[in-house]
Biopython code that builds the backbone (N, CA, C, O; Angstrom):
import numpy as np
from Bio.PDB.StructureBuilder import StructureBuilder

atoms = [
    (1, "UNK", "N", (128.364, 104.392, 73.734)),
    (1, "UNK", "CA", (127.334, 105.408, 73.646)),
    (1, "UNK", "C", (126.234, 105.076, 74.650)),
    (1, "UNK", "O", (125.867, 103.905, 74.744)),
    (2, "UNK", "N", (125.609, 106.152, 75.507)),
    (2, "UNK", "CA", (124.459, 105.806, 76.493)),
    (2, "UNK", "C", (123.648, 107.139, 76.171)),
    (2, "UNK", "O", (123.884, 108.343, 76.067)),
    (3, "UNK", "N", (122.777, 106.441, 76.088)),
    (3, "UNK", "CA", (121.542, 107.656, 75.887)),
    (3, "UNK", "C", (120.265, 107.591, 77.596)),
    (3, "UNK", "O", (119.853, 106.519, 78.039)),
    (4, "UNK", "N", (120.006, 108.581, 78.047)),
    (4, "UNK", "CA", (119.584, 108.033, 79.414)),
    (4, "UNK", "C", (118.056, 108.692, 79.133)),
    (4, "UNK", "O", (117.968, 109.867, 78.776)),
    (5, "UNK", "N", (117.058, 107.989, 79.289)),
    (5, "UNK", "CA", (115.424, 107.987, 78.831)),
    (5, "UNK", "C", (114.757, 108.689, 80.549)),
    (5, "UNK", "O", (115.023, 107.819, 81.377)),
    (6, "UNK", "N", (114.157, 109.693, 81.139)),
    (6, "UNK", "CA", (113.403, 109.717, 82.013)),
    (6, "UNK", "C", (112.289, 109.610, 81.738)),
    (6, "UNK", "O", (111.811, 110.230, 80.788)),
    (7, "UNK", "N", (111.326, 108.500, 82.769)),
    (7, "UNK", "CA", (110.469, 107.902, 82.363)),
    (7, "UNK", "C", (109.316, 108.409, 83.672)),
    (7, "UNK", "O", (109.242, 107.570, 84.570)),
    (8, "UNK", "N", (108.278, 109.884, 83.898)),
    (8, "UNK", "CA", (107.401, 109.556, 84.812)),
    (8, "UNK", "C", (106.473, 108.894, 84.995)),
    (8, "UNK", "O", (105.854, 108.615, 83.968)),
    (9, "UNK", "N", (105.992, 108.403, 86.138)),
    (9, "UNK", "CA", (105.090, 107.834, 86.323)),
    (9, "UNK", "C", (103.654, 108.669, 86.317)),
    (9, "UNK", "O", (103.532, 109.862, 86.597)),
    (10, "UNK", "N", (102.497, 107.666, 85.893)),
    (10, "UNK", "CA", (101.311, 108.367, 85.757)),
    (10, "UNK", "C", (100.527, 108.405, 87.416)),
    (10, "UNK", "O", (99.572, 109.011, 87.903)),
    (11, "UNK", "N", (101.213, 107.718, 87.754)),
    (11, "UNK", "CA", (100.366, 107.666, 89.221)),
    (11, "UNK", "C", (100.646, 108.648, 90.341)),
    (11, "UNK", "O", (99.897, 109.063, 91.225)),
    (12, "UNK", "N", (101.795, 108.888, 90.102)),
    (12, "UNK", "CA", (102.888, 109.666, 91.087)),
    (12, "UNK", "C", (103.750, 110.489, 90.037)),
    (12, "UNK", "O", (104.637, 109.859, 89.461)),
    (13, "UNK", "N", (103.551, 112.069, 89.673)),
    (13, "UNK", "CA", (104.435, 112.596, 89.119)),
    (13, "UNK", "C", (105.936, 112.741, 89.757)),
    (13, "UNK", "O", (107.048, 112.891, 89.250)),
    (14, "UNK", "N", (105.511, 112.641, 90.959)),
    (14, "UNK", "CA", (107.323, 112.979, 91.334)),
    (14, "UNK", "C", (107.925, 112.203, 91.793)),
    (14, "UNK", "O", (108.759, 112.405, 92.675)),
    (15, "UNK", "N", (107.523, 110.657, 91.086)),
    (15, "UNK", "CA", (108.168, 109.307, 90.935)),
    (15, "UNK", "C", (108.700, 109.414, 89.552)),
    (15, "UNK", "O", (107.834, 109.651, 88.710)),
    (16, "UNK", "N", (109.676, 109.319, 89.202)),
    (16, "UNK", "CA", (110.238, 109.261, 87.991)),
    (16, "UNK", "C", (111.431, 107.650, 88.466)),
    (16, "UNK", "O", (111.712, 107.073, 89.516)),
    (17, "UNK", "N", (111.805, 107.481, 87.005)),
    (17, "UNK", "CA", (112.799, 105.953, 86.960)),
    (17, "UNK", "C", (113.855, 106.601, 85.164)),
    (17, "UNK", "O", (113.858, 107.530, 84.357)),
    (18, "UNK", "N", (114.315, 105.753, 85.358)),
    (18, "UNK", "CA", (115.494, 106.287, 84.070)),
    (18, "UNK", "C", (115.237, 104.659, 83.567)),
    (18, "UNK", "O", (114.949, 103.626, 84.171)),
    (19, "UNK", "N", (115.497, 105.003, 82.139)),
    (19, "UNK", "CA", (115.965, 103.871, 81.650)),
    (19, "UNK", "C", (117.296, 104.242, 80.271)),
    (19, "UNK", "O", (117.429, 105.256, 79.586)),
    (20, "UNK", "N", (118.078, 102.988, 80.285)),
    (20, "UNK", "CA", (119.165, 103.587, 79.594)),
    (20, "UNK", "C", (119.452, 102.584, 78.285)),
    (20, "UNK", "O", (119.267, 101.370, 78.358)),
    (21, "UNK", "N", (119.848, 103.146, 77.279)),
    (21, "UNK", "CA", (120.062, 102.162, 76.461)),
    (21, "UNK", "C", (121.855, 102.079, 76.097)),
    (21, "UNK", "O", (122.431, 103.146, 76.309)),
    (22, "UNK", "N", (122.535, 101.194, 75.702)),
    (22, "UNK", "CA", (123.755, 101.519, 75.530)),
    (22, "UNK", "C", (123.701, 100.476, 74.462)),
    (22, "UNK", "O", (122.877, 99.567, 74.366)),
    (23, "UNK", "N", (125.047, 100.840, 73.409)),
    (23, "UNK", "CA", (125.729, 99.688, 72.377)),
    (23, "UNK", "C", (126.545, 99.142, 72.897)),
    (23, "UNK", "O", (127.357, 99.647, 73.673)),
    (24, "UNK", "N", (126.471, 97.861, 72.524)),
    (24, "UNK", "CA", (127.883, 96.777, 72.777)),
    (24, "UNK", "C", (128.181, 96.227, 71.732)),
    (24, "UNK", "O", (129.239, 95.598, 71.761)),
    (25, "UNK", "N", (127.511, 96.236, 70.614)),
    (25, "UNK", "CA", (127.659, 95.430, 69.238)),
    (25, "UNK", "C", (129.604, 95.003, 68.774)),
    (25, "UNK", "O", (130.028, 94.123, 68.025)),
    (26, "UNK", "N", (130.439, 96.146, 69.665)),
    (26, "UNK", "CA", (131.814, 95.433, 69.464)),
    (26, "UNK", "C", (132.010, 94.549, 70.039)),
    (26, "UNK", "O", (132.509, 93.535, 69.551)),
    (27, "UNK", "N", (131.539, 94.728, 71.722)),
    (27, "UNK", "CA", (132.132, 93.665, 72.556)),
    (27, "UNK", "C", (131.276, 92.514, 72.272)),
    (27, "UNK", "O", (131.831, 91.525, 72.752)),
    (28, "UNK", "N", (129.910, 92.121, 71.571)),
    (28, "UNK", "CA", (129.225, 91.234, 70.929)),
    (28, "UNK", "C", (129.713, 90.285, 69.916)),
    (28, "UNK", "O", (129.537, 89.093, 69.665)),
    (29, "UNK", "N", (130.631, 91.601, 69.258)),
    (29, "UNK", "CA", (131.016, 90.790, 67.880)),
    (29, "UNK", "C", (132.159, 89.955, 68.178)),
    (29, "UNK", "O", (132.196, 88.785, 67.798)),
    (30, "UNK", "N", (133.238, 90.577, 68.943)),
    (30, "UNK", "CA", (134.250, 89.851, 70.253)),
    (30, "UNK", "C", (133.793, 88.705, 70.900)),
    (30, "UNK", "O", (134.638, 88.041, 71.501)),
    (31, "UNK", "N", (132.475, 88.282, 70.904)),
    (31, "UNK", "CA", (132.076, 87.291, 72.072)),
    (31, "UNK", "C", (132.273, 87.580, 73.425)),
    (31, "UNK", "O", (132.534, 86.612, 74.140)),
    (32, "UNK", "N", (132.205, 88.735, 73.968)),
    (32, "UNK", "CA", (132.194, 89.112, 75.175)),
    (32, "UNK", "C", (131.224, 90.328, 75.459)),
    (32, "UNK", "O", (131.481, 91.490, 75.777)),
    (33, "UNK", "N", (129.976, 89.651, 75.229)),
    (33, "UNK", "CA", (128.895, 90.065, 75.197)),
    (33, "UNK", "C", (128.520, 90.389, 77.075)),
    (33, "UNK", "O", (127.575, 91.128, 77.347)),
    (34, "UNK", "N", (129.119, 89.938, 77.882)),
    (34, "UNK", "CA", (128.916, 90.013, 79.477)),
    (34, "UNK", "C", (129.931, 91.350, 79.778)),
    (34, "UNK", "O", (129.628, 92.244, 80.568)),
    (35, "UNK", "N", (131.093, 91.310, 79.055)),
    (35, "UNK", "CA", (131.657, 92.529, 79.351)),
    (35, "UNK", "C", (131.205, 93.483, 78.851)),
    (35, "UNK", "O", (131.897, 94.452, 79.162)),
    (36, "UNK", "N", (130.140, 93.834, 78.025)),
    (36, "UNK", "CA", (129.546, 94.890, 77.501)),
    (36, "UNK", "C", (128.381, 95.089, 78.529)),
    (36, "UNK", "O", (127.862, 96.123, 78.950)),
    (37, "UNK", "N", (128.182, 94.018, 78.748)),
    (37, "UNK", "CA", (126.917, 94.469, 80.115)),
    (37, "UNK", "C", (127.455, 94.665, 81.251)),
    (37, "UNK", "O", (126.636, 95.023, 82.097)),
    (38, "UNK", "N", (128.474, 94.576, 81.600)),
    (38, "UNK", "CA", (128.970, 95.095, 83.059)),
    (38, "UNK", "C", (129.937, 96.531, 82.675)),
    (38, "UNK", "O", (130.392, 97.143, 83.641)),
    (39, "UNK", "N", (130.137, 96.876, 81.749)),
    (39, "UNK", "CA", (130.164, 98.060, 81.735)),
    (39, "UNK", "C", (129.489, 98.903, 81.115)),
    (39, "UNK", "O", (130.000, 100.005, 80.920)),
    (40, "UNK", "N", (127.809, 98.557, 80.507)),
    (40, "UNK", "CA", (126.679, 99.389, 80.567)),
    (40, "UNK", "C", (126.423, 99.583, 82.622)),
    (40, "UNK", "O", (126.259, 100.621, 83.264)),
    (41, "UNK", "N", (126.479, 98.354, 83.039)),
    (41, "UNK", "CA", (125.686, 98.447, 84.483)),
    (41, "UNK", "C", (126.639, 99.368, 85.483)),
    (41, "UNK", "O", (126.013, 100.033, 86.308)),
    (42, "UNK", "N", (128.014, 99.473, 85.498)),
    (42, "UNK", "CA", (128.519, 99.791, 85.787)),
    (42, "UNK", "C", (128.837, 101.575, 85.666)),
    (42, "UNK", "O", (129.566, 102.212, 86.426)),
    (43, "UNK", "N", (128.140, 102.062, 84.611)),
    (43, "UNK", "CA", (127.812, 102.872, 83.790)),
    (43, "UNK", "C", (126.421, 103.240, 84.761)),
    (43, "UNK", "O", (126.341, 104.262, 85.442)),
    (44, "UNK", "N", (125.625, 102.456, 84.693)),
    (44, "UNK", "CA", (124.156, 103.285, 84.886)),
    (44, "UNK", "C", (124.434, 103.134, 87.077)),
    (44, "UNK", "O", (124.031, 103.922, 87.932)),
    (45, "UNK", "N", (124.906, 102.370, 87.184)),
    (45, "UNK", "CA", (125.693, 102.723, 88.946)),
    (45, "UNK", "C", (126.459, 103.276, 89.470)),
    (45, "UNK", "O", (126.725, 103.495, 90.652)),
    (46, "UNK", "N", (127.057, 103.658, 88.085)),
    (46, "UNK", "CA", (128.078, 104.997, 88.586)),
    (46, "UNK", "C", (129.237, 104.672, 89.457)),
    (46, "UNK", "O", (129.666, 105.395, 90.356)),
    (47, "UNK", "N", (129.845, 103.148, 88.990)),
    (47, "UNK", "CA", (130.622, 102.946, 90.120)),
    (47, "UNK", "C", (132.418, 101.924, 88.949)),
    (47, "UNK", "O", (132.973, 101.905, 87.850)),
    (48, "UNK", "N", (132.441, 101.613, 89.673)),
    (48, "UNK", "CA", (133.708, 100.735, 88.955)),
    (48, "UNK", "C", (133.390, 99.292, 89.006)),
    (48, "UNK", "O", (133.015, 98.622, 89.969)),
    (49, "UNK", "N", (133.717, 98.776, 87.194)),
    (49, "UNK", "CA", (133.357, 97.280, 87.351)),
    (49, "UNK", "C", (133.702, 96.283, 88.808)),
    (49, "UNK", "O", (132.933, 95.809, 89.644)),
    (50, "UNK", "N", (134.643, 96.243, 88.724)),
    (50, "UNK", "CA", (135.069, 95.735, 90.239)),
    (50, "UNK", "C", (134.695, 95.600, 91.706)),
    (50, "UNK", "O", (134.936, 94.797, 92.608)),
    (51, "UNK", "N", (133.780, 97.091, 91.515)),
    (51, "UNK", "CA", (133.456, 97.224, 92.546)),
    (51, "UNK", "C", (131.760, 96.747, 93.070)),
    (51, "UNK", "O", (131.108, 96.877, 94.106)),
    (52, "UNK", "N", (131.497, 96.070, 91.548)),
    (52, "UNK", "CA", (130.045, 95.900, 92.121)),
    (52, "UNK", "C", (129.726, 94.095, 91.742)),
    (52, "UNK", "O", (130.537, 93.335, 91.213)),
    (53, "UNK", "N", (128.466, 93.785, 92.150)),
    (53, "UNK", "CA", (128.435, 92.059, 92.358)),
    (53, "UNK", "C", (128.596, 91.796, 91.259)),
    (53, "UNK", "O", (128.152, 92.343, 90.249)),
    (54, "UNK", "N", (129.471, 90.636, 91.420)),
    (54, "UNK", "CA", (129.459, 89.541, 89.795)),
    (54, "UNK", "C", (128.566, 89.286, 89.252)),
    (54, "UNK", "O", (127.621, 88.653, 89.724)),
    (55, "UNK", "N", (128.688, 89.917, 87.613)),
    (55, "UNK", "CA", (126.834, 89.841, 87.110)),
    (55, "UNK", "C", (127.000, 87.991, 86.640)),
    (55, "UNK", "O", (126.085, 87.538, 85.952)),
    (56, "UNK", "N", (127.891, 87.257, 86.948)),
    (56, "UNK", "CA", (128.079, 85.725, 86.768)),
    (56, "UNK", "C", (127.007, 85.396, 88.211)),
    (56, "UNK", "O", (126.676, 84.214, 88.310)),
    (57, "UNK", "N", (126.459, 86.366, 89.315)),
    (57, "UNK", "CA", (125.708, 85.683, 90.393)),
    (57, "UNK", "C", (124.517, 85.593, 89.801)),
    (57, "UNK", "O", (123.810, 84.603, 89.989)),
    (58, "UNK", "N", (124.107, 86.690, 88.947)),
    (58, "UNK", "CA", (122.586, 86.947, 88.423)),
    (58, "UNK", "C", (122.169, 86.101, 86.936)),
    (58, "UNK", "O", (121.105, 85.699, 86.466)),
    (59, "UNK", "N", (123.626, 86.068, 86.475)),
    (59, "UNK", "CA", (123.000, 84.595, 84.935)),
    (59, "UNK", "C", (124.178, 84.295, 84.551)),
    (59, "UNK", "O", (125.148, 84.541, 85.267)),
    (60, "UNK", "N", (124.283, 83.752, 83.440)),
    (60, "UNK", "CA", (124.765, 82.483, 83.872)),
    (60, "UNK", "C", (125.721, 82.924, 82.243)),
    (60, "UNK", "O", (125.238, 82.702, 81.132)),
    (61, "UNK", "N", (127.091, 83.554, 82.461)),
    (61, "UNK", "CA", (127.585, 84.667, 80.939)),
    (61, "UNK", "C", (128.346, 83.815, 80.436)),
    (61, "UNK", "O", (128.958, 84.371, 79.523)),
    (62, "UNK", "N", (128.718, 82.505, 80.556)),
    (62, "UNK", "CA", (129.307, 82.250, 79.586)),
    (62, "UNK", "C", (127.597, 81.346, 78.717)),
    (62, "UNK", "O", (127.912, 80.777, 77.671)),
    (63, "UNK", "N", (126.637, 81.267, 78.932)),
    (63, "UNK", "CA", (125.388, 80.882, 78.086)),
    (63, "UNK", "C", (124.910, 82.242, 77.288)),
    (63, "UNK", "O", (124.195, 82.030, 76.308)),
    (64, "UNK", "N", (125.273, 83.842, 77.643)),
    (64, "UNK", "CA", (124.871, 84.595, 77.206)),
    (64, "UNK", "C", (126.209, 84.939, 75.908)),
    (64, "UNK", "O", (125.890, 85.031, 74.722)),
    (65, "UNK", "N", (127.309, 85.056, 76.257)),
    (65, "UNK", "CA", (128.011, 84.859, 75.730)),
    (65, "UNK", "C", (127.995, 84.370, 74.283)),
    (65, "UNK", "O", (128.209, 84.981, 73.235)),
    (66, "UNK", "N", (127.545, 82.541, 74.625)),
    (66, "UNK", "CA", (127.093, 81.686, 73.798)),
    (66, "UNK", "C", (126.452, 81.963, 72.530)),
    (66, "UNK", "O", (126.809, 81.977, 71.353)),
    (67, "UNK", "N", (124.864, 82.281, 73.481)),
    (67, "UNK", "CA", (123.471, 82.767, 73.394)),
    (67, "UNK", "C", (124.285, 84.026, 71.817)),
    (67, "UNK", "O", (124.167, 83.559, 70.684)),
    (68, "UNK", "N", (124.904, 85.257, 71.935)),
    (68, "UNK", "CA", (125.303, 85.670, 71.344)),
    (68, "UNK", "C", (126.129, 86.395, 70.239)),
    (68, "UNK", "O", (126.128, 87.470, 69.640)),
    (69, "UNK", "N", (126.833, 85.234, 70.291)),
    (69, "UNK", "CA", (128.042, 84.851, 69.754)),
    (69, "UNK", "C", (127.624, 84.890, 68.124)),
    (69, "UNK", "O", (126.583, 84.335, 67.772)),
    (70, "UNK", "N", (128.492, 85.578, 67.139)),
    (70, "UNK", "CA", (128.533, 85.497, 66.147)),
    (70, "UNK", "C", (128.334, 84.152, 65.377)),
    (70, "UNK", "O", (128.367, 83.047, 65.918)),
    (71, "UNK", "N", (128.117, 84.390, 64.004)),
    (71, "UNK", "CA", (127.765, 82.805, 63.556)),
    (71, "UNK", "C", (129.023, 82.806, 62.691)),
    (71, "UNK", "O", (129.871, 83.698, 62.689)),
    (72, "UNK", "N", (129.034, 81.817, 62.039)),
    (72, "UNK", "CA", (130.174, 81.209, 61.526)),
    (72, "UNK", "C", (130.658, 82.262, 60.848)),
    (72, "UNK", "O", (131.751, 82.559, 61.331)),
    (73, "UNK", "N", (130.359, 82.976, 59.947)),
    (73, "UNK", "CA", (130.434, 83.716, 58.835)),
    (73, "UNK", "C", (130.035, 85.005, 59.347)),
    (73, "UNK", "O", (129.396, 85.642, 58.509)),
    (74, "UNK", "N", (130.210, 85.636, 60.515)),
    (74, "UNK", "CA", (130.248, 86.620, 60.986)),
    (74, "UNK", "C", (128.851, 87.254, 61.131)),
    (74, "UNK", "O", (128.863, 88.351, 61.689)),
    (75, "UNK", "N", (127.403, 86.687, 60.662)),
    (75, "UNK", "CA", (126.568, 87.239, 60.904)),
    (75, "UNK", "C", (125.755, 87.386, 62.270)),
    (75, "UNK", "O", (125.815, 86.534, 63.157)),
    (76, "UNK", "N", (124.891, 88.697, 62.363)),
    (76, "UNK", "CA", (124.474, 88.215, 64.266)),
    (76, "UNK", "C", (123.691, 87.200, 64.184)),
    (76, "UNK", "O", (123.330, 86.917, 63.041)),
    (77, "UNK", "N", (123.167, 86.313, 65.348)),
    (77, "UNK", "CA", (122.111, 86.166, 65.466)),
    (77, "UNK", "C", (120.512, 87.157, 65.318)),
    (77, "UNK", "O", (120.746, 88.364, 65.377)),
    (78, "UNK", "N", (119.106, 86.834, 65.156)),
    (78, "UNK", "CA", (118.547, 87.246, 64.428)),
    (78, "UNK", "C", (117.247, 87.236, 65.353)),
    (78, "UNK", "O", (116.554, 86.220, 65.297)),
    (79, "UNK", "N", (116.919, 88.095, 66.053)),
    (79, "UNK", "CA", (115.565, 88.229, 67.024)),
    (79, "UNK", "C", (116.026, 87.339, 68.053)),
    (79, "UNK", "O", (115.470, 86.259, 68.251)),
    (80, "UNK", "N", (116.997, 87.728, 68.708)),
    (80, "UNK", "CA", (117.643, 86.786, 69.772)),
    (80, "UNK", "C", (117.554, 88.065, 71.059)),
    (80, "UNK", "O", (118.308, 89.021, 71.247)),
    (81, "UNK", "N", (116.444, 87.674, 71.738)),
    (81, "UNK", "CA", (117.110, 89.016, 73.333)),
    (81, "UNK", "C", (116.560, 87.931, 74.358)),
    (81, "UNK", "O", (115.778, 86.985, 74.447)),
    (82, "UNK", "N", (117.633, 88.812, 75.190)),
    (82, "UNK", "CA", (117.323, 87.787, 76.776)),
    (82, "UNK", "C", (116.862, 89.071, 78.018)),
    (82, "UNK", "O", (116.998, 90.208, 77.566)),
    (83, "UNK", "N", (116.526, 89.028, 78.980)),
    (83, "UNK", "CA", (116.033, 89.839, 79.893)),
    (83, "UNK", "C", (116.247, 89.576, 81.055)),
    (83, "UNK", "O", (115.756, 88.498, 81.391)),
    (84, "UNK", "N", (116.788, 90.115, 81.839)),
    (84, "UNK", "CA", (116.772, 89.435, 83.462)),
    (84, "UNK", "C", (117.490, 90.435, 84.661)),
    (84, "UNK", "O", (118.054, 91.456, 84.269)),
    (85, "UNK", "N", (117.462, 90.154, 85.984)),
    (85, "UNK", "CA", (117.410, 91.481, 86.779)),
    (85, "UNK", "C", (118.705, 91.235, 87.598)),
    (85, "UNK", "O", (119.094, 90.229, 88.191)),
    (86, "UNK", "N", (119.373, 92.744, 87.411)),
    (86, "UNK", "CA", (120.563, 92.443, 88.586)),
    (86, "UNK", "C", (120.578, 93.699, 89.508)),
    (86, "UNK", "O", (120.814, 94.812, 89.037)),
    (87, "UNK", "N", (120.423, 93.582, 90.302)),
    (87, "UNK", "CA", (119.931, 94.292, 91.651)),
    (87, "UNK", "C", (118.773, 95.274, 91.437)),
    (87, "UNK", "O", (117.832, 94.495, 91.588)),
    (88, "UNK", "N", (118.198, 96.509, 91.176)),
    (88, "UNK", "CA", (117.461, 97.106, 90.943)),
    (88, "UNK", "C", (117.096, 97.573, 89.907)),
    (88, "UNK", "O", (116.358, 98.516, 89.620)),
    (89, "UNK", "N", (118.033, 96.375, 88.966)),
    (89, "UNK", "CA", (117.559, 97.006, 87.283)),
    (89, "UNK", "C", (117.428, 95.526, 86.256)),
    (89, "UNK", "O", (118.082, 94.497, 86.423)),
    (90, "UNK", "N", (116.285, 95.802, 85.068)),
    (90, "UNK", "CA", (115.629, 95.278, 84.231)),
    (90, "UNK", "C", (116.548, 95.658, 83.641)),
    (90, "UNK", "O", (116.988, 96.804, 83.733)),
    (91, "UNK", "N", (117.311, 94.190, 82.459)),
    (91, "UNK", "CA", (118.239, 94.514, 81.272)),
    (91, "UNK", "C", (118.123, 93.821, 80.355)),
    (91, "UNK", "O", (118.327, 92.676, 80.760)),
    (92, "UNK", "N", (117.889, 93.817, 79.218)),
    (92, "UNK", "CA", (117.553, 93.441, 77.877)),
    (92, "UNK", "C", (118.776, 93.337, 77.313)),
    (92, "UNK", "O", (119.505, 94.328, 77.271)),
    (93, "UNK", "N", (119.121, 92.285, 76.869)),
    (93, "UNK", "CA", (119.909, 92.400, 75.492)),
    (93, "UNK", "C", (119.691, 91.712, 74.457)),
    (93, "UNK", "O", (119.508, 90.503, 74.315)),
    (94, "UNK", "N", (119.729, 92.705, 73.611)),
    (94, "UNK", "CA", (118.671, 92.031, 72.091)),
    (94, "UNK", "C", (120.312, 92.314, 71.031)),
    (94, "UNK", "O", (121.273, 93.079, 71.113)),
    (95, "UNK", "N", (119.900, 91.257, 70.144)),
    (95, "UNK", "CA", (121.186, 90.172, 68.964)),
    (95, "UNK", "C", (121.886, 92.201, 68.508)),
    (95, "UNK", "O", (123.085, 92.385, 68.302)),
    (96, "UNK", "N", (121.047, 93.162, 68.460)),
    (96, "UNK", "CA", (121.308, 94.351, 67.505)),
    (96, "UNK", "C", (122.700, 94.929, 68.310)),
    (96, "UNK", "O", (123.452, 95.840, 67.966)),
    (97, "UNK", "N", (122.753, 94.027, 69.545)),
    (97, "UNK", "CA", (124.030, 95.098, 70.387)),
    (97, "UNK", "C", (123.525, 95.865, 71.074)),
    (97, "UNK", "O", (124.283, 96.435, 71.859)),
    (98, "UNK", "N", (121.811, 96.302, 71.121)),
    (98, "UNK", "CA", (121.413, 96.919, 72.162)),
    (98, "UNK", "C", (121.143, 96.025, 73.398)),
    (98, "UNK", "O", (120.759, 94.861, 73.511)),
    (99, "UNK", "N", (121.633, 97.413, 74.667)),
    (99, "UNK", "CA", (121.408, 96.643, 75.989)),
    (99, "UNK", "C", (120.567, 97.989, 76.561)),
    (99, "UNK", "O", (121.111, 99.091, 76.484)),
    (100, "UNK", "N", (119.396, 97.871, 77.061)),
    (100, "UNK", "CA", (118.157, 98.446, 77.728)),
    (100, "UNK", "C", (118.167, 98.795, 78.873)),
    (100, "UNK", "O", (117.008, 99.210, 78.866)),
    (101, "UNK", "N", (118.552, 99.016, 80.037)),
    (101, "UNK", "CA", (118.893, 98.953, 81.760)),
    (101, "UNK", "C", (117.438, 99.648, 81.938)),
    (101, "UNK", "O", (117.125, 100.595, 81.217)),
    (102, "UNK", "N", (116.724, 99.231, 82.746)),
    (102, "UNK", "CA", (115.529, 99.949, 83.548)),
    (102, "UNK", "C", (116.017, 99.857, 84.973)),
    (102, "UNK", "O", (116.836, 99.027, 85.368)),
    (103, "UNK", "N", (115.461, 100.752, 85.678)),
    (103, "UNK", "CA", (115.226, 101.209, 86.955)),
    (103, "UNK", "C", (114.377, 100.682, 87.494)),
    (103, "UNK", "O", (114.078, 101.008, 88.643)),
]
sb = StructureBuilder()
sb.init_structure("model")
sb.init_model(0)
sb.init_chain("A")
sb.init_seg("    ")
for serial, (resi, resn, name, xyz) in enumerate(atoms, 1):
    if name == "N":
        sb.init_residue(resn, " ", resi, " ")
    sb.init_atom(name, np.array(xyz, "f"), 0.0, 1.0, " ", f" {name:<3s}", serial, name[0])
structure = sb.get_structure()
């Protein structure tokens, strides 16, 4: 699911930026919490996973992975988000399975 937010600016009306939110909470619960973010990003670039830089150049997915990995007994982690930039976009991913993409 992607829901896409237009966001103008107050300084410049006919500067606008998108921001997008998407679920990954399956590929989370899977432990492949990096493949849910490369195909949100892949998603908001409009292009094919493959075809764009290894988000392994921008952090570091098997720690995010980690970082979000179910607990023993299947529960998420609990106020757990990380933030960080891969080419022209701000991405959040917080323990709920939401991932945030800014522009």
């Amino acid at each position: 699911m992607e829901i896409e937010i237009e966001n103008l600016s107050d300084d410049n009306p006919a500067e606008t930026s998108s921001t997008y939110v998407f679920d990954i909470e399956r590929e989370m619960a899977n432990g492949h919490t990096c493949a849910g973010l490369v195909r949100s990003l892949a998603s908001v670039m409009d292009t094919e996973p493959n075809r764009m830089q290894p988000l392994h150049a921008a952090v570091n997915c098997d720690a995010i992975d980690a970082l979000f990995r179910t607990r023993r007994y299947g529960d998420a982690r609990d106020n757990v988000s990380i933030t960080f930039h891969y080419d022209v976009y701000e991405v959040t991913v917080n323990a709920n399975g939401k991932v945030v993409v800014k522009e």
